[in-house]
N, C-alpha and C positions, 0 to 999 in steps of 0.2 A: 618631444624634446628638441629644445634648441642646439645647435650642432654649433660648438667652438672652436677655433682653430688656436693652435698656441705659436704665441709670438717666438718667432726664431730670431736671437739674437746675431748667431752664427747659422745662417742659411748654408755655407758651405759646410757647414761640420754633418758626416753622411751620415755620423751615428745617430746626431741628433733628427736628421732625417727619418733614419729608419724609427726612432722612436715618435717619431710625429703620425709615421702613418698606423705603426699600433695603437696610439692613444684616437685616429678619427675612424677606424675600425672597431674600434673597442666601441668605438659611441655610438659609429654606426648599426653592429650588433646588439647594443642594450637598447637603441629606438627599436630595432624590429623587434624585438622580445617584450617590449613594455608595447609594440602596437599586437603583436599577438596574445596577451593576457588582458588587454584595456579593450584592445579594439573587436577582439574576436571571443574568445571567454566568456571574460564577464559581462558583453553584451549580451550572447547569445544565453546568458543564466539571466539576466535582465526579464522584467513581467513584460518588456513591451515583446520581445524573440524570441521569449521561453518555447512558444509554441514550434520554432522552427527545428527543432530536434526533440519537442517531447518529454524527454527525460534529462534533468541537470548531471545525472550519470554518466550518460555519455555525450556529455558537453568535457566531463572531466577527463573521461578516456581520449578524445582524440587531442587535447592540449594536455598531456598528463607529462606534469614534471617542469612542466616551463616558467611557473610561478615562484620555484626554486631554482629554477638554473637564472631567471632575472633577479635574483636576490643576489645571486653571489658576484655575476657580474658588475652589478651596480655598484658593489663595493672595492672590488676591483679596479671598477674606471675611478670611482672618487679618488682612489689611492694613485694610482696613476694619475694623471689631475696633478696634483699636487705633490708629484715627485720631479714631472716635467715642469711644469710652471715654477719650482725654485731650482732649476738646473745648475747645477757645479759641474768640474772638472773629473771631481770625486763619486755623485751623486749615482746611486746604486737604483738597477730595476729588478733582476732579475730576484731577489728576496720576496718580493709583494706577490710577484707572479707564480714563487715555489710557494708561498705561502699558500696562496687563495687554491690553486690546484690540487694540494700536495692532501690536503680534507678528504676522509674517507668519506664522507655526505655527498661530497662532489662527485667525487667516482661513481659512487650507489647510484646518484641522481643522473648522472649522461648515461650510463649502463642502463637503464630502467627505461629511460624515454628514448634508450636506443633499441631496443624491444620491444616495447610498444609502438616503435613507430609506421612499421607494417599497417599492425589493426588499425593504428591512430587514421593512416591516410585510406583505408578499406573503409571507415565510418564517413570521412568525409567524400568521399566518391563516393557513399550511397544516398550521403543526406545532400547533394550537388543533385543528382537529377530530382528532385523537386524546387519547382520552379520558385517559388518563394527563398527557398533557402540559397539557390543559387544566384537570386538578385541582390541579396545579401552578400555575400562574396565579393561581386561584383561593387555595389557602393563602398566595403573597406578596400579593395582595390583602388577606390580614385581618391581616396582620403590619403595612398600611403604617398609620400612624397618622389618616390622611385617608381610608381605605378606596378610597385610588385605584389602580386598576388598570394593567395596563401600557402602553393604550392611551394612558390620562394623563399615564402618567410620560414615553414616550417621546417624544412630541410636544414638551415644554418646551423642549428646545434650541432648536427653531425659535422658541416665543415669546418668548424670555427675552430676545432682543437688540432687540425692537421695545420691551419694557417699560423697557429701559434708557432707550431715548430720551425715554420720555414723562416718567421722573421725573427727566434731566436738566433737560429742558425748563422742569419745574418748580422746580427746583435755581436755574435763572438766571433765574427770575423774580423768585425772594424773596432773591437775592444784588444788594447795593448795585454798582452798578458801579465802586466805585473799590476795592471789596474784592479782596485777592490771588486769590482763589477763582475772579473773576471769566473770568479768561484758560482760565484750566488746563479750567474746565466746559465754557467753547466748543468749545476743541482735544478735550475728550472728547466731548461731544456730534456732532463734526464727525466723528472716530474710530469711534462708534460707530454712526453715518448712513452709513459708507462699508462698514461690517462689515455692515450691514442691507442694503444695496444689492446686494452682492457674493451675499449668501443669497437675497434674492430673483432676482436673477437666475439664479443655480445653479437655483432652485427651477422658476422659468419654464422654462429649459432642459430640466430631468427631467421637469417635466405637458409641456410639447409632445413630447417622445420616446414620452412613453407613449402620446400624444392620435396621433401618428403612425403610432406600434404598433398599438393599436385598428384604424385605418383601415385597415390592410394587411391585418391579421387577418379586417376585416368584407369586404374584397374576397377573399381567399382563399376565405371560405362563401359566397361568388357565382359564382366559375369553378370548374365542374367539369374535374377533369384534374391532378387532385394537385399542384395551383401552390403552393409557398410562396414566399411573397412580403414572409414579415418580417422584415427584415434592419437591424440597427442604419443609419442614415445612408443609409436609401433612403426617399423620399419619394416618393407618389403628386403628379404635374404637371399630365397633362390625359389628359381621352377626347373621342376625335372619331370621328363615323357617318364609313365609308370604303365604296367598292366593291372586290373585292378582284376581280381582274382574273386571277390565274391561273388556269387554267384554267377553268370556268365559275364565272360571273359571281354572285358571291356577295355579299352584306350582312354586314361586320364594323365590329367596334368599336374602337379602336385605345388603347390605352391605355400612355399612357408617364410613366415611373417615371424614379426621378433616376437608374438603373444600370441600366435594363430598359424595355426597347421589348414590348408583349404584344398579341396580336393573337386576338381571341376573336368568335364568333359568339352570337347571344340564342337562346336553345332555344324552340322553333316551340312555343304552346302553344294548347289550344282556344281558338278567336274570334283565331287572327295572333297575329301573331310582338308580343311584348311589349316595347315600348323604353324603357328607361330616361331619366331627365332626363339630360341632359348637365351642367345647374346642380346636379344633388344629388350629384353626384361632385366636386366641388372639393375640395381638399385638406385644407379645414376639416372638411368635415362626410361623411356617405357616405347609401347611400341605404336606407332600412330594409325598403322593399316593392319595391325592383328588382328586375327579371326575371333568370331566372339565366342565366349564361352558360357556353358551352364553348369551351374552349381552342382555337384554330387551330394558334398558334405562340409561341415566346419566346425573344428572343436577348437578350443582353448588349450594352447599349448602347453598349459597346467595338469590336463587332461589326459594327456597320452604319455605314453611309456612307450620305449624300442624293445620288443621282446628279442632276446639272443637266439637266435635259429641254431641246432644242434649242427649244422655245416659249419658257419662261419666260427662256431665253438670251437671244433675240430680242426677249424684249420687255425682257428688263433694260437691254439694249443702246439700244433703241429709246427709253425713258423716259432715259438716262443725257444720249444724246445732245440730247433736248429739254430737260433740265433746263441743260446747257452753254449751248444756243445763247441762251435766255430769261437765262440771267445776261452772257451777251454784252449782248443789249441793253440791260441795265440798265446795262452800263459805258459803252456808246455814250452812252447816252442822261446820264449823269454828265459826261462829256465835253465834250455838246454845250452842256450847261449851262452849265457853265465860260468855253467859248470866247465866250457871250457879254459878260465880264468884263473878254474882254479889251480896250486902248485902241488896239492897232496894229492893223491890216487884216491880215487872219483868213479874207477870202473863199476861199484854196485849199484851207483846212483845213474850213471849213462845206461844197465840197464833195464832199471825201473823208469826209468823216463819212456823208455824205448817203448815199456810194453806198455805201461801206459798212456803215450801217444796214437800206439797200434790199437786199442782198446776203443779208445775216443770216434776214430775212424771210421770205424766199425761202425759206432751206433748214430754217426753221422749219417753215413751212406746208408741205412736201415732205413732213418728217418725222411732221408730225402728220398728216398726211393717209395714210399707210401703213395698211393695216388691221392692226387687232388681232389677235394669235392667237386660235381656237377655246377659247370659255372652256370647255371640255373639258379640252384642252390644260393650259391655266393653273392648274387644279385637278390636274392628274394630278402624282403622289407615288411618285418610285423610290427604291427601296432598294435597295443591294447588301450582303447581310452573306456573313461565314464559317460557315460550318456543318458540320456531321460529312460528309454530303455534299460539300462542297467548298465553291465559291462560287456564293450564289446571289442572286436578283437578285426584285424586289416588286412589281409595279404596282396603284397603290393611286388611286383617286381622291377628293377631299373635295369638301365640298358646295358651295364657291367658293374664290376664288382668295386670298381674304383668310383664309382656315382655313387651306390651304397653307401661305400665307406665316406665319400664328401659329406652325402646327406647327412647321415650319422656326428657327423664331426659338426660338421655346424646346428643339426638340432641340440646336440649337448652343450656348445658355448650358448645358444640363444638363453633354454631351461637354467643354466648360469647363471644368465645376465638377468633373467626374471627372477631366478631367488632373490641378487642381490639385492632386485628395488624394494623389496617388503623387508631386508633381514632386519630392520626396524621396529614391526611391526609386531610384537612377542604376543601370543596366542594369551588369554586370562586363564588363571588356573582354577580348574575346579576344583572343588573344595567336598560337598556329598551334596544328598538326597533327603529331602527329610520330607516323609510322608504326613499328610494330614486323613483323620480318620474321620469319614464322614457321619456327623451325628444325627444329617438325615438325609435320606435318599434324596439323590437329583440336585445334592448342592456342587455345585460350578464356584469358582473364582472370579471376580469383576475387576477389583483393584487393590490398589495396595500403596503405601506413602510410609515413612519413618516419619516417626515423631519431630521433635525439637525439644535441644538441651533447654531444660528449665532454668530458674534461679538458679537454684541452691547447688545442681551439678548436671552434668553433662549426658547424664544417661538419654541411648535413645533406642527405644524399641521398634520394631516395624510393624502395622498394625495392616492385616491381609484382613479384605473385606469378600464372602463369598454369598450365596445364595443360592433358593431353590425358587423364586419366583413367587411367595410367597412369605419365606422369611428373611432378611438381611443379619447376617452373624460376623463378629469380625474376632479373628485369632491372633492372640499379642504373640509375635516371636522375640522373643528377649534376645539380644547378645550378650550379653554378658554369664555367665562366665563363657557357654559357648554357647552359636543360636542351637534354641528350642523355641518349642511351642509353648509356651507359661499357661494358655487357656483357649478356648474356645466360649463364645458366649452371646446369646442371641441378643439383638441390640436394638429392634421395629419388625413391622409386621410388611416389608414391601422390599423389594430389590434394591441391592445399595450400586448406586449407578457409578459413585467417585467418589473420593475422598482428598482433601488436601490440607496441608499443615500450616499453618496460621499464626508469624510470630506475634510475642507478647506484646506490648506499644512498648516504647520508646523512650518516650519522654517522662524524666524522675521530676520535674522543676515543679508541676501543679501538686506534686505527691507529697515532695519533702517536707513540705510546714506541718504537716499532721502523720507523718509513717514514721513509726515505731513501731517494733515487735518486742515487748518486754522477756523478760525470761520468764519461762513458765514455770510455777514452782511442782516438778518434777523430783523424785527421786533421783532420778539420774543425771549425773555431768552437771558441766559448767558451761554457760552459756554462750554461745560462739559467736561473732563479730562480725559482720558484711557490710563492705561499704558499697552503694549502687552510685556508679558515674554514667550516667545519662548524656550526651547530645541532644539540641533539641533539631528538629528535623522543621523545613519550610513548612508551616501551616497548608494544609491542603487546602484547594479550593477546586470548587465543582462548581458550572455557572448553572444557573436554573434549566433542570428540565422535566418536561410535563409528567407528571405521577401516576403510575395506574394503583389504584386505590388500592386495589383486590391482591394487587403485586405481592405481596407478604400478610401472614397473619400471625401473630406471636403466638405461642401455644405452650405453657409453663405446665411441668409436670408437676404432679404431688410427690414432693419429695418429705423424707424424716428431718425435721430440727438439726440431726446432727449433722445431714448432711451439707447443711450451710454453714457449717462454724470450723472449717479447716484451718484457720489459722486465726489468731488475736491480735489488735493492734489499736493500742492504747495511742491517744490524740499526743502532740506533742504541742510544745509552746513556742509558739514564734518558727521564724526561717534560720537554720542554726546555717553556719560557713560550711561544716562538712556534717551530715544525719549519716550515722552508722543506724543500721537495723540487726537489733537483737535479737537473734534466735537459738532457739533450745536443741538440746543436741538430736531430737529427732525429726527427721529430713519431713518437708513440706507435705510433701506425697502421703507420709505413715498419719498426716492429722486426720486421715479422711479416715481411718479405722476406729470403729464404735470407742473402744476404751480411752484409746487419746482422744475424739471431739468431748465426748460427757467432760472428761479433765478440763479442759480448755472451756468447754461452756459453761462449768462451775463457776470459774474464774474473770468470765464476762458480761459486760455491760451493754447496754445498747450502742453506746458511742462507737465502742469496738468493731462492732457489726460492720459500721459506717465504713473504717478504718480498711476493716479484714477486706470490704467488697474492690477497696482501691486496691490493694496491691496486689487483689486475682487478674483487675485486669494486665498487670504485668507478665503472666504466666501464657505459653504459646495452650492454643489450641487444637483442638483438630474437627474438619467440619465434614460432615457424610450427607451425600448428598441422594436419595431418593429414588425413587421410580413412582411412588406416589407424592413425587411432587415436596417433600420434608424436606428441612437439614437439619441434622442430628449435631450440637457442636459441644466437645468435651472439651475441660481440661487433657494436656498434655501427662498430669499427674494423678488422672482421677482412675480410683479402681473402677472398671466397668462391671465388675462381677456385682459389685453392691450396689451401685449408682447409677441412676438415669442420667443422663444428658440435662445440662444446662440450662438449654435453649432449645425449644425445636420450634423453626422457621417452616410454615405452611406455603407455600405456591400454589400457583393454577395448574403447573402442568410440572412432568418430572424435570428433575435435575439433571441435564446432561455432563456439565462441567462447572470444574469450582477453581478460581484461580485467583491464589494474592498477587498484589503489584503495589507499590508504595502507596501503604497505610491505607489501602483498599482491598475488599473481596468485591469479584466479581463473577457471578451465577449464570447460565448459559441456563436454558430454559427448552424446551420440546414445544414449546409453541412461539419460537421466534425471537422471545424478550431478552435481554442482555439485564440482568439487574446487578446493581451496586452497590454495597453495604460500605458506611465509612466508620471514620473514627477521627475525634479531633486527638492531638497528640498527651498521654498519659491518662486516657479516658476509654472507657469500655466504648464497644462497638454499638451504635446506632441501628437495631433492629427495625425500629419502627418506622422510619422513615429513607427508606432505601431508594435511590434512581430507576427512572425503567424505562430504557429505550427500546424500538422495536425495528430491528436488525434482521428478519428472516420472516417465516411464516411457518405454521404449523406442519406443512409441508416439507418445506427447507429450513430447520432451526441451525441453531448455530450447535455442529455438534464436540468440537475441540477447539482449544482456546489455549495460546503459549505467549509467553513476552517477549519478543525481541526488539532489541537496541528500545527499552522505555516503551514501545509500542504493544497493540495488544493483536493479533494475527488470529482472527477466527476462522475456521472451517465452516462455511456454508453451503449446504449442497456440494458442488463439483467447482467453487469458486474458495478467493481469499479476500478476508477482508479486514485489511490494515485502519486498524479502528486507533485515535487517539485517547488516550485512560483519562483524559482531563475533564476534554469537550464531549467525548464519546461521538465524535464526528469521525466517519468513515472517510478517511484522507484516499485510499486505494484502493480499489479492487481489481483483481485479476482472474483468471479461469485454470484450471489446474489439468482440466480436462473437457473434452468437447461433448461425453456423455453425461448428462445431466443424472442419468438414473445412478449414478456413482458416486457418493457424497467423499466427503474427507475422513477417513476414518484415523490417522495417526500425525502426531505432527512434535516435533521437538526440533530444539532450534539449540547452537553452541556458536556465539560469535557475531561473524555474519554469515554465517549458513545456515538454513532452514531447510529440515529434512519431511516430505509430506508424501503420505501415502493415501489412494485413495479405498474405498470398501473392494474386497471383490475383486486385487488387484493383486501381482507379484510383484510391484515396479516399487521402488522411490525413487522420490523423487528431491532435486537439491534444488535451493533457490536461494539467488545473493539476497542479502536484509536490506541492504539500501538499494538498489535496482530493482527487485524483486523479477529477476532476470532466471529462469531455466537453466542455470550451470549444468547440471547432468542428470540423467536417467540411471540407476542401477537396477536389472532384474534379477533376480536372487533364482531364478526356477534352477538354471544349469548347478548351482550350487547346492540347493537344495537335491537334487537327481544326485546328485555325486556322493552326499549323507544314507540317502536311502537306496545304496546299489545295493549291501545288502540283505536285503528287505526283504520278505516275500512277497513275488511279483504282484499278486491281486492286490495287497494293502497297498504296493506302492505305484501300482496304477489308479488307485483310488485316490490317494494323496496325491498325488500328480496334475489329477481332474480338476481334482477344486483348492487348489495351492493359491493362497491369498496371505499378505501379511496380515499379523493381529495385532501387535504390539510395536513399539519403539522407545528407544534410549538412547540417548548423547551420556556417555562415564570417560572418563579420562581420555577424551580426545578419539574415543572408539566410538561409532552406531553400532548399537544393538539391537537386531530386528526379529522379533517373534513371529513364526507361521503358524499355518492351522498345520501345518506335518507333523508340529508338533519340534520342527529342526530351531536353532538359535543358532543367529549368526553374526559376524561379526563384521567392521572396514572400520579402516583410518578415517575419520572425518580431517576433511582437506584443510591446509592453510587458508581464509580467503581474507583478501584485502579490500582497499576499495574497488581498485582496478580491476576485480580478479571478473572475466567474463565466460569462461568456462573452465571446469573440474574434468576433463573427462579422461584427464590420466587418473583418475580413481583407483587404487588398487580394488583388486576381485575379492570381492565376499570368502570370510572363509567359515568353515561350519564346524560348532562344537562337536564332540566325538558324544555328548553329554545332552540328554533333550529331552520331550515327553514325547508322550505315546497317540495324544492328540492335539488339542488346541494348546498355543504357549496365549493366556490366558491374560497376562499382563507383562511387564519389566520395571524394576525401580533399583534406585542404588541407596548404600547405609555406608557412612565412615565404620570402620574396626577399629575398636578397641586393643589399645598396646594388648599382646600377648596374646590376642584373638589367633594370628596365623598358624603357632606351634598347635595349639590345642585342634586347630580345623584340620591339619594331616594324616587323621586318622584314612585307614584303608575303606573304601568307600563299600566293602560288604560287611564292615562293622557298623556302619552307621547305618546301613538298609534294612540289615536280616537281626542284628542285636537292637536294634532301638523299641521298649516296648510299645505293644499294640496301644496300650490306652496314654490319656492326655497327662504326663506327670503334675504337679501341679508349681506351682514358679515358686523359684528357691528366691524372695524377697531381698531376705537379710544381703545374700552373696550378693544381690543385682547391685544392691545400694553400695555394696562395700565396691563393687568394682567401677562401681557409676563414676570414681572423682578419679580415675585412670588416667590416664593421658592419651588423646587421641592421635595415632600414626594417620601418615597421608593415604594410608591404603584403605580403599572403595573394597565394596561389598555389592555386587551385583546380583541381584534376586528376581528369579523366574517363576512364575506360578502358572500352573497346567495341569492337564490330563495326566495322570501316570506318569512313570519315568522308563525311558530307554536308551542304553549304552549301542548308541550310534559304528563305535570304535572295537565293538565287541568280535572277534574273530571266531570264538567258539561258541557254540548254542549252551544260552542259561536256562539251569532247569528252573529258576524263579521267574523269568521269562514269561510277561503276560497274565502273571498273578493280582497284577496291583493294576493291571490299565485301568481301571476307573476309583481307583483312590488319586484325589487331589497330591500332588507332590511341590514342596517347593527345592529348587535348584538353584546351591550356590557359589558361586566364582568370586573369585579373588582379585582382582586387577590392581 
């Protein structure tokens, strides 16, 4: 930017002065900002720099917000500009400047890059020592015209809005007070005193986080015992000298944190045990020549409780009642005051007072006269926490009774201030148990998906696929009126590995010249009226890629005549402006039953046939995917009890995963293959000619598959790999973990965060979508320990041993993660942005009271049906011990009548597992281990 000076007509005039050198600062701030977004930026995102940070991610983190803080400036100086260059007598500044500040975006915008500015200049001091990146630096350094570097340039935002104020300030010094100007300066000086305020306090906020950080960091290089102790919003509180009472009598240090209780001993060195000040641990400062320390123990301040010791009881009690009976006297003695006052005769009242004062006394001096507990006693500090072991218990004592009572007093505000951060976070309500009775031995659960609403109405059932390793069977849970089980019903002769829901196409435009549903000449009703409004959706396109021949083989069952004629639809003439489709009053679904198709295939033609085959492809599917390698794919409307499968797609090898993504299925293979099924838009799905890239190997297949941000995020092996759905070109890969023998076994994604688990692990793991950056690790064991304290020891040292997640769910802003314990648990899945570079204020897992008895099997969610919650309240031993043993059979007519309901925003969360077991139970159930190997599904309400 070319740098203006503006002509002073009156050089003496000092106002116009002082406004000369606001308007070549203002310019001079908007050249730095436009050279740090031109010159530093968007070079360094440039293909010729790209390489010099890697990632366009944090090219954005360390200039973050500067592309909007030179926006606003820019308009700023233009307005200035031309408030100076036609100067009057009259001509007002201070408005432009209340304007442009006074923007809540603005505020957001300096607050944000005044936060980020820490990490911002931590990134560029890491990517400085590489020498490439630092010769870079160094050339926009001699391009800038002030030869100032980046360290110069980026700092300015923070100063620029204190410099405002000063030459305000100066502004309304040399403005008359009856001048127009006069107002509008204040209002912007006040404006921009409150934009200064709001930054420094951001700014305070980030040096104490860091000054926090530091201190955690310098105690972590003091306890040996691999303690990380740095965790966003965890603060060092106090350390206090304790004896620690279990077993032999030991000397530790207690140290408690705003989410951690830590219990460590001072490592014995020549000349005795070295002890640290207790003053140079405060929270401010830490201690630089402290003796080192080794870890005893460390729980979660969630975890422990203060047990009341029957002394400090007695004395609280003891104190309670002396402080009562001394404010007695003081009312007595108010009393007695009074009745001197009074003019009538008062003698029986002076002497009831009397002896009621004398009485008071009494049990005053009784009370005081009691001995004191043993200041032993009064110093002694119980704990009770959870632990992988079970429950266990502390005796700790301090060095008086007034230490005690400190620790006491500030572990209660800390356990406080941890309620507060989650009281947000409302636990989902469970709802019952609803057993599934196995119709053959050794069948297990695999998976499980809800349907999709059809045409005609909204119903959606949840269809639980299980198996014994030799048959696949899947069970419809109806919702409506309440869930049940409608059926069980074997569906192939191989393991069903996935399943997933499949909408209808899209596109009405190729259909409308020829879709009509005429009325069927039925007894019953008149014929009901739909009109379908369509979008049409970008044409897909896939560019050529090489076929594996053998990739698919169609495989058409022998089905009955009737079962192709569900519906009629008679050709229509020409492209009408708006095609209603005519339908009969019974629902799409009920044509599949023997006595309505005969009706309907009386009544039809061949043309019909043509007609009916268009408008299935508008109906959702559902696609079941193999272990011998099939896919099974239904209507969403089809009885399965009468009716085969549609279609069944043959493979080479099983079906690991089945996942839609715009107007595509895409098949995850056990030997490696990624295959593609399309569809052009208003057009059935292209079986026979499907894509087939080769992405893994028989070894490492691709074993889970999620969408995020349009991308397709595979699990391969112990890696990830960000595959594009278009090109099918792997854009990214990364590694999840450093042991290969540990593939991906769970993955779901909400936003930009991506939740991944690997086989054989307790851990997830979180990962930002556009970075594909590590935000945080969660281990669920401590949480899990804490479900199963009261467990009997052997089962929950068994579970304990081989404690692994199974399952995963993103529902309403909650992860839900299934173990093999059998426990279900729950966290807040985080806000993430772009910016966001760690999670690790995470709240802590917290565990249903509700679970199975072994593996949690799967997790999926269903919308509820208005009126669905009242009916789910029942007492959860009516629904256990009253619900009959055998499978009732599904009340049809009700389903359909409730199917056209209105759908509430309330999710339906469903667990399928081993058995069920009340986690929360306090008394022994004599049903208790009846049912551990009956299939159970588990559901909550969120």
């Amino acid at each position: 930017m070319v740098m203006t000076k503006c002509f002073l007509c009156f050089p003496q005039d000092i106002k116009l002065h002082i406004m000369q050198t606001l308007l070549e600062t203002e310019q001079f701030y908007v050249y730095s900002l436009e050279t740090l977004v031109n010159g530093y930026m968007r070079k360094l995102k440039s293909p010729e720099y790209a390489h010099l940070c890697g990632d366009p991610g944090t090219v954005d983190v360390m200039f973050y917000k500067l592309p909007e803080i030179l926006n606003t400036h820019e308009n700023l100086l233009q307005q200035l500009k031309m408030r100076i260059n036609h100067w009057h007598d009259t001509q007002k500044i201070g408005d432009i400047i209340s304007a442009s500040m006074a923007k809540q975006p603005v505020l957001d915008t300096y607050t944000a890059f005044t936060n980020n500015f820490n990490r911002a200049k931590e990134l560029i001091s890491k990517a400085s020592a590489k020498p490439a990146f630092y010769k870079f630096l160094e050339e926009r350094t001699k391009e800038h015209k002030e030869r100032l570097n980046l360290d110069d340039l980026i700092i300015q935002p923070i100063q620029r809005i204190p410099r405002y104020e000063l030459l305000l300030k100066e502004l309304i010094d040399k403005t008359p007070e009856d001048h127009p100007d006069q107002e509008s300066l204040q209002q912007a000086l006040n404006t921009v005193k409150t934009l200064a305020t709001a930054i420094d306090e951001s700014k305070n906020v980030a040096d104490k986080a860091i000054k926090d950080e530091q201190a955690l960091r310098g105690l972590e290089g003091m306890i040996d015992g691999h303690v990380e102790l740095v965790s966003p919003h965890r603060k060092f509180i106090r350390q206090l000298g304790v004896i620690d009472q279990k077993g032999a009598r030991k000397d530790r240090w207690l140290f408690l944190f705003s989410d951690l209780l830590l219990c460590a001993s001072v490592k014995r060195r020549a000349g005795g045990i070295r002890r640290p000040s207790i003053s140079a641990l405060s929270p401010a400062t830490l201690p630089v020549e402290a003796g080192k320390y080794k870890l005893a123990w460390k729980l979660l301040l969630e975890d422990v409780e203060i047990v009341k010791s029957p002394a400090s009881t007695q004395q609280a009690n003891q104190e309670r009642d002396v402080s009562k009976l001394e404010e007695d006297l003081s009312i007595l003695s108010r009393i007695t005051g009074l009745t001197e006052t009074l003019s009538s005769p008062h003698q029986g009242l002076d002497e009831v007072l009397k002896e009621l004062t004398e009485t008071v006394n009494k049990r005053l001096a009784e009370r005081q006269a009691l001995p004191a507990p043993p200041t032993a006693l009064l110093s002694k500090l119980e704990l009770t926490a959870t632990t992988h072991e079970g429950i266990e218990n502390f005796v700790l004592f301090l060095s008086s009774q007034e230490a005690r009572q400190t620790f006491e007093n500030d572990f209660a505000e800390a356990k406080k201030k941890l309620a507060a951060r989650s009281k947000d976070h409302f636990p989902p309500v469970f709802l019952y148990p609803i057993p599934i009775m196995k119709t053959r031995s050794g069948m297990q659960f695999s998976c499980a998906a809800p349907s999709l609403g059809t045409m005609s109405n909204s119903l959606r059932d949840v269809w639980v696929c299980n198996s014994d390793g030799y048959v696949g069977q899947v069970c419809l849970l109806s919702l409506t009126p309440e869930p049940t089980v409608a059926f069980c019903i074997s569906v192939c002769s191989a393991r069903i590995l996935c399943i997933a829901p499949v909408p209808g196409a899209q596109d009405m435009h190729t259909l409308r010249s020829h879709l009509r549903v005429p009325k069927l000449p039925l007894d019953s009703g008149q014929g009901r009226t739909l009109q379908f409004v369509g979008e049409t959706p970008n044409q897909c396109s896939m560019p050529a890629v090489a076929m594996n021949q053998q990739a698919s083989e169609i495989m058409a069952f022998d089905t009955d005549d009737s079962e192709e004629e569900e519906e009629v639809i008679s050709p229509g003439t020409g492209i009408a402006p708006e095609i209603r489709l005519q339908v009969d009053d019974v629902p799409m679904e009920e044509a599949s039953s023997e006595e309505d198709v005969d009706r309907i295939s009386a009544n039809s033609n061949p043309d019909d046939m043509s007609s009916r085959e268009d408008l299935e492809v508008l109906q959702p599917t559902m696609w079941l995917g193999t272990e011998d390698g099939c896919i099974h794919i239904y209507q969403c409307t089809d009885n399965i009890r009468t009716r085969k499968s549609r279609t069944k797609i043959r493979h080479p090898a099983a079906v690991q995963c089945i996942l839609y993504l715009d107007n595509k299925v895409f098949v995850s293979l056990a030997n490696g293959d990624l295959t593609v099924y399309r569809r052009e838009p208003g057009h059935a799905w292209d079986t026979k000619n499907p894509l087939t890239v080769t992405l893994g190997s028989s070894t490492t297949p691709i074993s889970k598959m999620v969408s995020v941000c349009s991308k397709l995020w595979c699990g391969c092996q112990n890696n990830i790999l960000v595959v594009d759905p278009n090109t099918l070109n792997v854009e990214h890969q990364f590694s999840v973990n450093n042991d290969s023998q540990k593939t991906v076994h769970c993955i779901v994604s909400s936003g930009l965060g991506v939740w991944v688990s690997l086989q054989a692990t307790a851990v997830v793991r979180l990962y930002h979508a556009a970075t594909c950056e590590n935000l945080c690790d969660v281990d669920v064991t401590q949480t899990v320990y804490k479900m199963l304290a009261g467990s009997d020891a052997i089962i929950r040292q068994h579970k304990a041993a081989c404690l692994r997640i199974t399952a995963l769910l993103i529902c309403k802003e909650l992860l839900w993660v299934g173990t093999s314990a059998g426990v279900v648990l729950t966290l807040p899945h985080p806000k993430i942005t772009t910016t966001t570079t760690s999670a690790r204020d995470i709240a802590v897992p917290n565990g249903s009271g509700q679970g199975h008895t072994g593996h949690v099997r799967f997790l999926t969610a269903v919308d509820i049906p208005s009126g669905k919650a009242t009916a789910s309240h029942r007492k959860i031993s009516e629904q256990v011990f009253e619900r009959p043993k055998g499978l009732a059979p599904p009340d049809l007519e009700h389903r359909r009548a409730s199917a056209t309901a209105a759908i509430v925003s309330s999710m339906m969360v469903i667990s399928g597992g081993d058995g069920y077991e009340d986690f929360s139970a306090t008394t022994p159930n004599e049903a208790a281990g009846k049912d551990d190997s009956t299939n159970h599904l588990l559901l909550w309400q969120v």
